[in-house]
C-alpha positions as CSV (number, residue, x, y, z in Angstrom):
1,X,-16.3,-9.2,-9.2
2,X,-20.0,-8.1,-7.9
3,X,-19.7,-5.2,-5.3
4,X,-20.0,-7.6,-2.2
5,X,-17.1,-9.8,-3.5
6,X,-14.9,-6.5,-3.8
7,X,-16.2,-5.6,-0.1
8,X,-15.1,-8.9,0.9
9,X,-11.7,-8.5,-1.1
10,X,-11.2,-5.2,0.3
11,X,-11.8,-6.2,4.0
12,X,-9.3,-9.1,3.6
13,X,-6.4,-6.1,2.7
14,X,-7.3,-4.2,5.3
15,X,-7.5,-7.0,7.8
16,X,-3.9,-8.0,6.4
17,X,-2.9,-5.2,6.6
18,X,-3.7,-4.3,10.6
19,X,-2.6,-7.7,11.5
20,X,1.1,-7.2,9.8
21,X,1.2,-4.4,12.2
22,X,0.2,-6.5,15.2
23,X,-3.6,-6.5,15.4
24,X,-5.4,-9.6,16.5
25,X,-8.7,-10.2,14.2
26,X,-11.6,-11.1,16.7
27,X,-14.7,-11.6,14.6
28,X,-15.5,-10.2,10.8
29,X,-19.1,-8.6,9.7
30,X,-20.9,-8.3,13.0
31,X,-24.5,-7.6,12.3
32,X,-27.4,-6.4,14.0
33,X,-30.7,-4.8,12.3
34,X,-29.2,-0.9,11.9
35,X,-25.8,-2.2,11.1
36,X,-22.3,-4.0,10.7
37,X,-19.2,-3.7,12.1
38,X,-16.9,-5.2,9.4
39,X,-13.8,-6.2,11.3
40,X,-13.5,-6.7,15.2
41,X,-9.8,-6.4,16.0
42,X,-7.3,-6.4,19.3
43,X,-5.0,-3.6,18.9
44,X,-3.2,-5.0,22.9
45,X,-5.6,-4.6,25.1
46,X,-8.1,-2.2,23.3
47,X,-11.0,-3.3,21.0
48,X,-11.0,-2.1,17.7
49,X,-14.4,-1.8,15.7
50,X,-12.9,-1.5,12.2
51,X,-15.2,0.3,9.5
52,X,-13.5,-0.6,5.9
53,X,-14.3,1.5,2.6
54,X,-13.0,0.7,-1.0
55,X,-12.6,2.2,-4.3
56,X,-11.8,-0.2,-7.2
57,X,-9.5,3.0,-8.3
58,X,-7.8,6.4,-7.7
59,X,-10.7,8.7,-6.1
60,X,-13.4,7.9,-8.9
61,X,-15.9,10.4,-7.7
62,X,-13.4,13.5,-6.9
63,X,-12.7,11.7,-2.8
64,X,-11.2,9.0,-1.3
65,X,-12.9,6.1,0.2
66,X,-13.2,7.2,3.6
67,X,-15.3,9.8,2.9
68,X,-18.6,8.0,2.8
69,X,-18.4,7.4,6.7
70,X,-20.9,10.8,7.8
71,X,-22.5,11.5,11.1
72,X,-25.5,9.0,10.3
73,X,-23.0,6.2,9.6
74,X,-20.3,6.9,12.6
75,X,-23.6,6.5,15.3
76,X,-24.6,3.0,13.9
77,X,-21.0,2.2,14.1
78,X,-21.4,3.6,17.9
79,X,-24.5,1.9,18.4
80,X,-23.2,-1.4,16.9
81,X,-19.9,-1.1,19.2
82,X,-21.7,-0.3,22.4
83,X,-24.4,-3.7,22.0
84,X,-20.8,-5.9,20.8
85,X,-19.0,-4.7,24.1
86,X,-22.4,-5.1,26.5
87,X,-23.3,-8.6,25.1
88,X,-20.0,-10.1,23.4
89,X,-17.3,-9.1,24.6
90,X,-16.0,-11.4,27.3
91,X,-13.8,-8.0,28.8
92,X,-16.1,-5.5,29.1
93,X,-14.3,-2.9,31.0
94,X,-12.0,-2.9,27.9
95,X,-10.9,0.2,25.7
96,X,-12.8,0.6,22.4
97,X,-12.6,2.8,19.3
98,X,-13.9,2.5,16.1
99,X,-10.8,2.8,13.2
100,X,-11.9,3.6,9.7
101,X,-9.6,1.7,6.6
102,X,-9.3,3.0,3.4
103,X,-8.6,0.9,0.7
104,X,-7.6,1.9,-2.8
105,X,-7.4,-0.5,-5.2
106,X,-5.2,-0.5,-8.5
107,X,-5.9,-3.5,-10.6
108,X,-3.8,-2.6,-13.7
109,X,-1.0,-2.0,-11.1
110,X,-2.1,-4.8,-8.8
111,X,-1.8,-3.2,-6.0
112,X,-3.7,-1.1,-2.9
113,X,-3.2,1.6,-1.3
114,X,-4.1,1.8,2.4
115,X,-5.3,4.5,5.2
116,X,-5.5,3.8,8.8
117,X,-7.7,6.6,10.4
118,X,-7.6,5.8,14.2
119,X,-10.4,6.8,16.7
120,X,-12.8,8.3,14.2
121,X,-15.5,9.7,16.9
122,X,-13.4,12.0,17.9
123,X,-13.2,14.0,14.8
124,X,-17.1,14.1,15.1
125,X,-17.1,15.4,18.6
């Protein structure tokens, strides 16, 4: 599996896995020039810009998944989510957040292991 079939593997988990716990999936890999917003999601009434990261195992590099999403990263996710709810979004008076998941996966074990991090601007604020 090339690394954009495992980002593509790892987004469907994650998109599973917010949907089992009532999520509505809106659109998937929203793109504009300085970035992508992997999954658009209904959590109720509130948008939910989901940013998904993925290891193929336990922490390879010493840190989990989640990690990689720094300052630089969090304000294209901004600037991505404020064009999607100006141009796209059909309410757009709606709550948004951006939500990072954190998939590890196990293949001997066949299994993952998830992280939901809710409303990640406000641990950069």
């Amino acid at each position: 599996m090339n690394s954009k079939e495992f980002g593509y593997f790892a987004e469907n988990i994650a998109g599973r896995h917010l949907e089992s716990k009532g999520y509505t999936t809106v659109e998937r890999n929203y793109q504009k020039p300085w970035g992508e917003i992997d999954i658009i999601m209904r959590d109720g009434s509130v948008v939910v810009f989901v940013e998904v990261k993925a290891n193929m195992r336990e922490y390879p590099d010493g840190f989990s998944p989640e990690i990689r999403v720094d300052e630089r990263k969090l304000s294209a996710l901004i600037k991505t989510a404020m064009l999607y709810m100006e141009y796209e979004a059909k309410d757009m008076e709606a709550e948004w957040r951006i939500d990072i998941v954190s998939v590890t996966i196990n293949e001997i074990a066949q299994s993952a292991k998830i992280k939901h991090y809710k409303n990640i601007a406000e641990a950069f604020s």
